[in-house]
C-alpha positions as CSV (number, residue, x, y, z in Angstrom):
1,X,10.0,-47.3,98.3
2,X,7.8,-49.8,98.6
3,X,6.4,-50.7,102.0
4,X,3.6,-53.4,103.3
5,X,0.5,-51.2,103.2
6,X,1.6,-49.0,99.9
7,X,3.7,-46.9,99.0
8,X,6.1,-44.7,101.7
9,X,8.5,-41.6,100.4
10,X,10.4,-39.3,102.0
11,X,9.8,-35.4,101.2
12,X,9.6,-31.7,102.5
13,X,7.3,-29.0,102.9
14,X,7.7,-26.7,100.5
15,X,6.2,-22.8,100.5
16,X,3.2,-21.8,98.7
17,X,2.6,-18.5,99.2
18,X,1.5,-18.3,103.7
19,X,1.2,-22.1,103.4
20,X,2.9,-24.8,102.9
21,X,2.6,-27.8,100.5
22,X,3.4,-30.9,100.1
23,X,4.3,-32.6,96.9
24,X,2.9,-35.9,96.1
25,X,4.5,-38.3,93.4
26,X,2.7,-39.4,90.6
27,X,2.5,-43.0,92.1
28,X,1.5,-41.8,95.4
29,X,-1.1,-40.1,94.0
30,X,-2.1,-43.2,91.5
31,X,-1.5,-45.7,95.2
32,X,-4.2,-43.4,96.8
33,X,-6.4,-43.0,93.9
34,X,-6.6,-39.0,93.9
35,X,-6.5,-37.0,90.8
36,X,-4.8,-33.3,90.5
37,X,-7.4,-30.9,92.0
38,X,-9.2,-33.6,93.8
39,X,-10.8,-32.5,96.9
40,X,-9.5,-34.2,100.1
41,X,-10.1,-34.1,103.8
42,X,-7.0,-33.4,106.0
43,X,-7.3,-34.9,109.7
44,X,-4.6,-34.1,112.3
45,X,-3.8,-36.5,115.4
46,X,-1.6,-37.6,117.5
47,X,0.8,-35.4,115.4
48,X,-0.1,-37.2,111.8
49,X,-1.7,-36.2,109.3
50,X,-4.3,-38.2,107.3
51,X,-5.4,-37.6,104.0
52,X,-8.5,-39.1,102.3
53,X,-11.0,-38.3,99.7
54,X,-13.3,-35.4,100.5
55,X,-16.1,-37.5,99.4
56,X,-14.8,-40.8,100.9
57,X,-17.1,-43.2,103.2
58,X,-14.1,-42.8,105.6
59,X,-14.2,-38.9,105.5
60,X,-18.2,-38.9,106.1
61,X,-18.1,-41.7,108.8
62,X,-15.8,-39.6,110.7
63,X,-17.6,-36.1,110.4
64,X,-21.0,-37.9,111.8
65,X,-18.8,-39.8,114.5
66,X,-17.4,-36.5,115.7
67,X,-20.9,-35.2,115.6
68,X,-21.9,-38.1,117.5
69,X,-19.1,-37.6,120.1
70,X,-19.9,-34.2,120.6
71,X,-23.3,-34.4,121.3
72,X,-23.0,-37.2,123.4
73,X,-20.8,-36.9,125.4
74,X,-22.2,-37.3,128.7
75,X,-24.1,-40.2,127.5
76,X,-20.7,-41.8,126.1
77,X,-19.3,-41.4,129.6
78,X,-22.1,-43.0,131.2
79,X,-22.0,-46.0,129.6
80,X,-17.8,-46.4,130.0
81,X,-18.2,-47.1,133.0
């Protein structure tokens, strides 16, 4: 089904072994531009789950960000208020 923003389907976890998987449509993965054995980062929030390229601008901007957060975090707090 197509929706605004891409491409939406509906699908369930299936076993692999102790984990799960999810399987991922050959359009979905055309839509998102991944190819089979293509090495993603998974980020979990506000109970979603995100998927990108393991080598994505996104995936790097948000690994330096957390680094950022985390080492300054008092600063951060300071200037909130």
């Amino acid at each position: 089904m197509k929706v605004e923003k891409g491409i939406r389907i509906n699908t369930k976890l299936r076993a692999l072994g102790n984990s799960r998987a999810i399987p991922l449509t050959r359009d979905v993965m055309q839509a998102a531009g991944f190819d089979p054995d293509q090495p993603v980062t998974i980020e979990v929030s506000d109970g979603e789950l995100h998927v990108t390229k393991a080598d994505s601008v996104y995936a790097r901007g948000m690994e330096i960000g957390k680094r950022l957060e985390s080492r300054y975090a008092q600063t951060f707090k300071r200037l909130a208020k």
